[in-house]
C-alpha positions in Angstrom: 0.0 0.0 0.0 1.1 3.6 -0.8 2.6 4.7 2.5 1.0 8.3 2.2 -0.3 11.0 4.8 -3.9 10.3 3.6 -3.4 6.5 4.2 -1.5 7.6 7.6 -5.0 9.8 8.0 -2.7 12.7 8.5 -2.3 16.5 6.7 1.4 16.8 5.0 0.7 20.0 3.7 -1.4 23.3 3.5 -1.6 26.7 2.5 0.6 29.5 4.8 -1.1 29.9 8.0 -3.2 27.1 7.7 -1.7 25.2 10.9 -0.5 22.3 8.2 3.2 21.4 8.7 4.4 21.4 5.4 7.4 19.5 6.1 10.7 19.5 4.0 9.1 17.0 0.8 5.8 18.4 0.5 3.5 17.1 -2.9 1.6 19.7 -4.1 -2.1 18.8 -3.2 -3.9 17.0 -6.5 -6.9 18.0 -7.5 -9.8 16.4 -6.5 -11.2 13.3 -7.6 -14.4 12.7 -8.2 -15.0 8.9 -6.8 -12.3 9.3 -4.4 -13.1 12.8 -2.9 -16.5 13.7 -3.2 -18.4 10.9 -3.3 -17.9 7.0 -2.5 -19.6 4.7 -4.1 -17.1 1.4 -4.4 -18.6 -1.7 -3.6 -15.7 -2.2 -1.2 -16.4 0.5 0.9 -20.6 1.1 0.5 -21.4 -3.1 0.6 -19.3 -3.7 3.6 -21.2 -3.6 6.6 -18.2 -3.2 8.8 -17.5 -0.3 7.5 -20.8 1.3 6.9 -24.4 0.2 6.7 -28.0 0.5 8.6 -26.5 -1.0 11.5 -23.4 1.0 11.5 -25.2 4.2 11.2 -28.3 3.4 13.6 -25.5 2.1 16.2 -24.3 5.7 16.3 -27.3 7.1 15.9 -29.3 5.8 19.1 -28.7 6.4 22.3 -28.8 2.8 23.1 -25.8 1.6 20.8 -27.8 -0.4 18.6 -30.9 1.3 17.0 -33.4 -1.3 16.2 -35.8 0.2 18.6 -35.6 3.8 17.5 -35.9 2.1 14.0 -38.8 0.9 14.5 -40.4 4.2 16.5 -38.9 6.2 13.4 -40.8 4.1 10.7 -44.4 3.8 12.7 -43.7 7.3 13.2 -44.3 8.3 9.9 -47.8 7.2 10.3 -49.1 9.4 13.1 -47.4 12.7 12.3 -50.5 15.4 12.1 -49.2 17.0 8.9 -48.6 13.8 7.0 -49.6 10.2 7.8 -48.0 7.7 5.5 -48.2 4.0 6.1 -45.3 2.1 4.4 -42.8 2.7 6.3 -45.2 1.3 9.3 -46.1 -1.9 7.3 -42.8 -2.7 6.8 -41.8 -2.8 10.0 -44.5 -4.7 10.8 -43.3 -7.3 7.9 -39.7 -7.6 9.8 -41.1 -8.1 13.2 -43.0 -11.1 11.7 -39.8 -12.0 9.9 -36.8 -11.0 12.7 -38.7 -11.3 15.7 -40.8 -9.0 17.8 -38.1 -7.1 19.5 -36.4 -4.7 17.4 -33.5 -4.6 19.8 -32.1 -7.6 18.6 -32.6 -7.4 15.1 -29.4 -7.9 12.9 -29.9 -4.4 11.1 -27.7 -5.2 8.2 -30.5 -8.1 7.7 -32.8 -5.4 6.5 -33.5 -4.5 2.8 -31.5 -1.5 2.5 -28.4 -0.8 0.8 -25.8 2.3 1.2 -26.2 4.0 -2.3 -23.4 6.7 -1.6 -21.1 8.0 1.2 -21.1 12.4 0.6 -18.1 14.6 1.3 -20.6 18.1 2.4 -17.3 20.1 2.9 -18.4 22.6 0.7 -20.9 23.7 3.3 -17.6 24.9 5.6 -17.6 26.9 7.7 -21.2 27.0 8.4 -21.7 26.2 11.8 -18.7 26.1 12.8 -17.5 22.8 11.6 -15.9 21.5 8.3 -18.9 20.5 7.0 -20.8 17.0 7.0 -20.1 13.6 6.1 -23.7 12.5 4.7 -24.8 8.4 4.3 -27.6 8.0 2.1 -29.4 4.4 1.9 -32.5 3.1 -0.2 -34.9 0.3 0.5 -34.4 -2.5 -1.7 -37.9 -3.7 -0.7 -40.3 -5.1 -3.5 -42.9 -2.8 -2.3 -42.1 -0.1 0.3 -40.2 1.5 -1.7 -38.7 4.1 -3.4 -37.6 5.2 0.4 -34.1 6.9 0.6 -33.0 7.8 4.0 -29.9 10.5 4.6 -28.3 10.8 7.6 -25.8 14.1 8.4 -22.7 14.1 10.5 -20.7 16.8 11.2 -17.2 16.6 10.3 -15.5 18.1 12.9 -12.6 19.9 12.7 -9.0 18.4 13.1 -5.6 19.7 13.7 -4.8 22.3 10.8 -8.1 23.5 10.2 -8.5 26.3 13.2 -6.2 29.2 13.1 -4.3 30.2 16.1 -7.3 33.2 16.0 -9.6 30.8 15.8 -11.0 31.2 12.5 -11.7 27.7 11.0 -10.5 27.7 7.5 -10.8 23.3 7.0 -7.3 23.4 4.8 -6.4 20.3 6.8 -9.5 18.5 6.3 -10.0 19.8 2.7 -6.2 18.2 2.0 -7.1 15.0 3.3 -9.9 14.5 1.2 -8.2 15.4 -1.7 -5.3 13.2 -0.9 -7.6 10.1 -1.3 -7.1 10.4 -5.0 -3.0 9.2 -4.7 -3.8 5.7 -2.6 -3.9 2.7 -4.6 -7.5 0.7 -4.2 -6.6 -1.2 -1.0 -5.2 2.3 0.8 -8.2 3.9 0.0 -10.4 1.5 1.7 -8.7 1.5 4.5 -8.5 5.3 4.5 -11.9 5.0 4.1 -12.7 3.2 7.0 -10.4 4.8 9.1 -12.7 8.5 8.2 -16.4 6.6 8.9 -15.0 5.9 12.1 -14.1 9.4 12.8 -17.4 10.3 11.6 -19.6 8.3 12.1 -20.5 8.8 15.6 -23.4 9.4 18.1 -21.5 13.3 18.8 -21.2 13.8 15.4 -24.9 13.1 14.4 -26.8 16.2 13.4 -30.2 14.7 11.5 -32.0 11.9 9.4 -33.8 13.4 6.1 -36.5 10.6 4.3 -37.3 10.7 0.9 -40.1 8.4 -0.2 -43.1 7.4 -2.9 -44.2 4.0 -0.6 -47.5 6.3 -1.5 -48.0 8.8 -3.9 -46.7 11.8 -4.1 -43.0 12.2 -2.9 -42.1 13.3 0.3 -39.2 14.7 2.0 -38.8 15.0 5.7 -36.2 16.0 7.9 -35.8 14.2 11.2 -34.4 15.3 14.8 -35.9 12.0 16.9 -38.9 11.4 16.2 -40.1 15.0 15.1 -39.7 17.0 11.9 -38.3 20.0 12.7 -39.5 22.8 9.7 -37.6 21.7 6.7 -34.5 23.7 6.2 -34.7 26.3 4.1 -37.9 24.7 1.9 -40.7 27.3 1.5 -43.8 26.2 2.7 -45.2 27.3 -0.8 -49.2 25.9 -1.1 -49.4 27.8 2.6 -47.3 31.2 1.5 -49.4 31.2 -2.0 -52.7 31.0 -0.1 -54.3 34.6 0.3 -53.6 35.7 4.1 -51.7 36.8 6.8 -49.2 34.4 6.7 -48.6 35.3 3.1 -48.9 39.2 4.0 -46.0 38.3 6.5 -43.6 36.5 4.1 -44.6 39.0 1.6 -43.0 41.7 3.9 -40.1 39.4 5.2 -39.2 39.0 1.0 -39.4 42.8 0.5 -37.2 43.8 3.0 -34.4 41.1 2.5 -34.7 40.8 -1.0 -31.0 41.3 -1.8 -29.9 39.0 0.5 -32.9 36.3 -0.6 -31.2 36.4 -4.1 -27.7 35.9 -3.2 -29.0 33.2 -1.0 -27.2 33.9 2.2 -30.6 35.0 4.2 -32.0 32.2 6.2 -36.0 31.4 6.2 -37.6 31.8 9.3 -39.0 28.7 10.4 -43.0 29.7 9.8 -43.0 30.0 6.6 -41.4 26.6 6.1 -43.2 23.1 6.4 -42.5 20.0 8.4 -42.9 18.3 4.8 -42.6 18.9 1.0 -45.0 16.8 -1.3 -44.4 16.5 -4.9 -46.6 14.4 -7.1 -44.3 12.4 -10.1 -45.0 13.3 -13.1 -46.5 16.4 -12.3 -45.3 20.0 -12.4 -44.8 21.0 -8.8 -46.1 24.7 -7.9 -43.8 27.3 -8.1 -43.6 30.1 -5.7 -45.9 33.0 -6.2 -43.5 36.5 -5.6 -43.3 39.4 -7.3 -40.6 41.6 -5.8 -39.9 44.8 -8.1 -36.1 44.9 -8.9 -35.8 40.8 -8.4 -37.3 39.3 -11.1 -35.5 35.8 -10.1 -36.3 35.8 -6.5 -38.9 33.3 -6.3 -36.7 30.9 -7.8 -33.5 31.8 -5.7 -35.9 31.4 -3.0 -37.1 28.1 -3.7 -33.6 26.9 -4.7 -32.7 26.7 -1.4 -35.0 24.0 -0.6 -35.7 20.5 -1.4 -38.1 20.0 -4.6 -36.8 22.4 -6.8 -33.5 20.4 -7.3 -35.4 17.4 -7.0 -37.7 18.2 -9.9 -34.8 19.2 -12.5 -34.4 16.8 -14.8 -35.5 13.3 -15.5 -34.4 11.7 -12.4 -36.2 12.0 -9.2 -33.6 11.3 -6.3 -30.4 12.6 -6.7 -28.6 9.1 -6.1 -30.0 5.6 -7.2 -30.5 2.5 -5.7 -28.1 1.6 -8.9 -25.4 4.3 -7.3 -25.8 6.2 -10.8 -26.4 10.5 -10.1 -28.7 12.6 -11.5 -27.6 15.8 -14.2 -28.6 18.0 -11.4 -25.8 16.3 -8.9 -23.3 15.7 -11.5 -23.5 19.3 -11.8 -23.0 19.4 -8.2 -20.4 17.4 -7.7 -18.6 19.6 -10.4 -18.8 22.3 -8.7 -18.1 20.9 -5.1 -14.8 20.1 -6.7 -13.7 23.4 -8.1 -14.6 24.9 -4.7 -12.5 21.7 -3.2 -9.9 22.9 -5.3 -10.1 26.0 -4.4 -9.7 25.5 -0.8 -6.6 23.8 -1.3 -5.1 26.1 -3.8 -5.3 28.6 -0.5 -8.3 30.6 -1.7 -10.8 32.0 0.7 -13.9 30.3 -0.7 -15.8 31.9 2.1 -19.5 30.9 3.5 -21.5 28.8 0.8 -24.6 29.6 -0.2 -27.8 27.9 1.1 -28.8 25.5 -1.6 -27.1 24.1 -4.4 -23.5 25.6 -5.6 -24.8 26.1 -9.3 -26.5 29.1 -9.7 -29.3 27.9 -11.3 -30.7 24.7 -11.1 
């Protein structure tokens, strides 16, 4: 195996003042690769359950170490929400208890249909919040019936020596480095790598949310998940409610106005009434668009909607952004483009600054 600082899971290099010992044979820092720096989908990594799968991620997830139980509360869950009540996830965990046994707790989790479709470098959303961004694990069911259902969870990647300034401004060169550094191991380095990062990651401190994603019923529904409540969706317009005539539209109305500049560089955050504890998008019909008129901001309404989840889920031909078959759609191949020019970036010593909310691209 390649005996390099990424396979060592340690920063040989960085820009000046980034807190990253050069050393006296620094490599310039590669550019990033795709498959190897962005986004892992190789079978030896994403169909290993020792390194991650359900049971991994529920283990850190649930208080109890194990996650069964909480499974199981999660999924009947999403059948006695008041805003939504949507019964496949319900029946099939009443199919595995008739199948595993009745007590969750000692279900093997990696026994369940589900596979891990993609583990997501979220660096580019540095330094929001503090952190270096988020290592994201998305699954799918690979149920005959309850499915499509995609679950997300979000870690945050915390950041490691060479990423804070002695001021305290966190700046990520040492974790943007790493990652790019996967690119130079040979196959059998970068698993291991791999494994060695999930295990950083991966972990009950580290756990920020769950996100669902699912057509068990018609129409398509995301969800985001702290426990077992959804919190307003992030940054998703509640848009049937703020197109209705009324106060609450007077209200959003008035909060547009006001920040409208800031709205259409996308660096204002939505206040949490006018989002929605769900988003609902019928396939194979247009979804409804945003109704704002903002003199001077012709484009608002969409750099508005941007931000949250069913516009970028609605461009193009594919639904879900990653397949049960690990293939992307345009819209995240676009991403991922542009997630590795600002990767590049990062290491090349430039300031990227704060992302904006939503996608990278500018339009979707």
């Amino acid at each position: 195996m390649l005996a390099t600082c990424a396979a060592l899971m340690v920063a040989c290099n960085g820009p000046a003042g980034s807190g990253v010992d050069a050393g006296h044979d620094a490599q310039p820092i590669p550019a990033a690769v795709r498959e190897r720096s962005l986004v892992w989908t190789d079978p030896a990594v994403v169909d290993d359950p020792s390194i991650v799968g359900l049971a991994r991620v529920m283990a850190a997830v649930a208080d109890d170490g194990h996650g069964g139980l909480l499974l199981a509360d999660w999924f009947e869950r999403f059948s006695t929400t008041a805003h939504s009540e949507r019964l496949g996830p319900l029946l099939l965990i009443d199919e595995l208890r008739g199948s595993l046994g009745a007590d969750p707790s000692a279900w093997d989790l990696d026994d369940l249909p589900f596979i891990v479709t993609a583990v997501h470098n979220r660096i580019d959303l540095a330094p929001r919040g503090g952190g270096c961004g988020e290592l994201r694990v998305s699954l799918a069911s690979t149920h005959p019936i309850y499915a499509p259902l995609h679950l997300i969870f979000l870690f945050r990647q915390v950041p490691a020596a060479g990423d804070v300034d002695g001021d305290g401004t966190t700046h990520c060169a040492a974790t943007a480095e790493r990652w790019a550094r996967l690119g130079e191991l040979d196959h059998d380095a970068f698993v291991d790598a791999a494994r060695a990062w999930i295990d950083e990651a991966v972990t009950h401190d580290a756990f920020l949310l769950a996100e669902s994603v699912e057509l068990t019923v018609s129409p398509w529904e995301w969800r985001q998940w702290d426990g077992l409540d959804n919190p307003p969706l992030f940054q998703t317009v509640n848009t049937a409610a703020l197109n209705a005539p009324g106060s609450l539209r007077d209200d959003f109305v008035a909060f547009a106005t006001a920040n409208a500049e800031g709205l259409a560089a996308r660096t204002v955050e939505i206040p949490p009434r006018f989002r929605a504890p769900s988003a609902r998008v019928p396939p194979g019909v247009p979804r409804e668009a945003l109704d704002l008129d903002v003199a001077g901001y012709p484009d608002l309404a969409d750099q508005i909607e941007i931000m949250g989840c069913p516009m970028c889920h609605t461009t193009g031909a594919e639904f879900v952004h990653t397949t049960p078959q690990r293939t992307f759609s345009e819209f995240y191949d676009r991403e991922l483009d542009a997630r590795a020019e600002r990767l590049d970036l990062m290491n090349q010593g430039v300031d990227v600054g704060v992302p904006p909310f939503g996608p990278l691209q500018p339009t979707p």
